[in-house]
N, C-alpha and C positions, 0 to 999 in steps of 0.2 A: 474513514480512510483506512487503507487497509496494503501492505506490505509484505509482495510476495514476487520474489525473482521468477517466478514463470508469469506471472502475471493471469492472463487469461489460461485457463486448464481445464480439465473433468472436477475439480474438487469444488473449485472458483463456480463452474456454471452450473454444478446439479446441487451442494450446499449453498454457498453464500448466497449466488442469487435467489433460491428456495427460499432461503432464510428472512430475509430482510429484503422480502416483496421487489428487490429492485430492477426498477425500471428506464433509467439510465446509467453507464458504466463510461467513466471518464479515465482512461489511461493515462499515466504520466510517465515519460521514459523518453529522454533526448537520441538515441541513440536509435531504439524503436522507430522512433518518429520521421525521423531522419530517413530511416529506409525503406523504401517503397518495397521492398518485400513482403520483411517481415510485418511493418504496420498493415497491408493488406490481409495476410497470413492471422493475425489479433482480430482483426474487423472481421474477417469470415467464421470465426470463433465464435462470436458474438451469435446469444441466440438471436432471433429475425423477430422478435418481440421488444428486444432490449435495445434504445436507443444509445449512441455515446461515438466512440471511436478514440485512437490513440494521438495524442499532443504531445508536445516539445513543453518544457517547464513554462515559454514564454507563452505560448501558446493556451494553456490550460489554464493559466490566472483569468483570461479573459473568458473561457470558456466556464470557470466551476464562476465567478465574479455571476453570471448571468443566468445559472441554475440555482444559487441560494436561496432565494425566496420562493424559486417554483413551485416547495409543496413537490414536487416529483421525488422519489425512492434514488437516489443518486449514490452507486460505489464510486467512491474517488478510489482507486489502484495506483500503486506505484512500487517501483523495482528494488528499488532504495529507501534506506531511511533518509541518504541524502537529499534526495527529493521532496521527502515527506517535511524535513527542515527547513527547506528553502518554501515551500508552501506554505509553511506555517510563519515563517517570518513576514511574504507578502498580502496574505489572505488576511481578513476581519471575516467575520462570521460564520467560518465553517467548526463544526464541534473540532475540540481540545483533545479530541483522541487517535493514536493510532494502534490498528491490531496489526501485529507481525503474523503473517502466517508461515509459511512453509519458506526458508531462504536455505537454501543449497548449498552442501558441504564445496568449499572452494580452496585454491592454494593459499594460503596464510588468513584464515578465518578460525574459531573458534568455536566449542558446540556450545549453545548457549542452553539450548531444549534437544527434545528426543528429536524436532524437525528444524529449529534453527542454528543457524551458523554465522558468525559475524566476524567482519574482520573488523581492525582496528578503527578506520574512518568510521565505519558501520553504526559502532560501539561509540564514538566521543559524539555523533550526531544524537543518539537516543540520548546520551546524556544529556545535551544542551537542550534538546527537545521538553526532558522531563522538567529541567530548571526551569524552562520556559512557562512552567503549567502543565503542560500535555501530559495527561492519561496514557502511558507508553504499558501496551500488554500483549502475551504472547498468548494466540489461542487461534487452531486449525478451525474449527467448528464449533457451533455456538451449543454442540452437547458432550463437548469435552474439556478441561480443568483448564482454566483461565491460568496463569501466570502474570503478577504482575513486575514492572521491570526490577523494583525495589526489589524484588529476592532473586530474578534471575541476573542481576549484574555483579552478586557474590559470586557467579559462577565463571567469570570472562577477566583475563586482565586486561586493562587501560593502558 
């Protein structure tokens, strides 16, 4: 799973997908989903190789629910870490990790890395997330310096 407020981009489609062979991309974003634009505008992103499309939170339970055992290369995406929370409290068997990638300077956020920014909700969901179990780590590319949340949450107040 993986946590990046543009969601689908050039970094997302020539690394991640590169990286981690994948083969379906399951978007999560209520708001995305909601909008026959933009959701359209995600979906034509998508290289014509990669299967997936963007859901509603209610949406993608039943959707990633019936990709877990496929054996298929699956990015689960999502815009939020609030998303990434509510996924993890309804899901069984999808891996205990999220990577933050790239989240965008906004008004009342905080620079957590060189590329993320968190505001306060942002911040108390990775918390709960970590408590939870989850592997919570900040890393753009898979051949540059992992961060894990244990040192970058000295850097953001609560």
């Amino acid at each position: 799973m993986r946590c990046d407020d543009r969601m689908i981009h050039g970094q997302c489609i020539v690394r991640v997908l590169k990286d981690f062979k994948i083969e379906r991309i399951i978007g999560v974003d209520n708001f995305t989903a909601g909008n026959a634009v933009l959701k359209s505008i995600y979906k034509m992103a998508m290289p014509p190789q990669t299967a997936g499309g963007i859901y509603t939170e209610e949406e993608a339970i039943h959707e990633i629910r019936e990709h877990i055992t496929s054996g298929e290369s699956t990015l689960l995406l999502v815009k939020a870490p609030q998303t990434a929370l509510n996924l993890f409290r309804e899901l069984d068997g999808i891996p205990r990790e999220l990577n933050i990638g790239p989240m965008s300077s906004r008004k009342n956020t905080q620079k957590a890395t060189m590329y993320a920014y968190l505001s306060g909700d942002e911040i108390a969901a990775i918390e709960e997330m970590s408590l939870m179990g989850v592997r919570v780590y900040f890393n753009q590319t898979v051949d540059q310096k992992t961060e894990e949340w244990e040192k970058v949450k000295s850097r953001v107040k609560r």
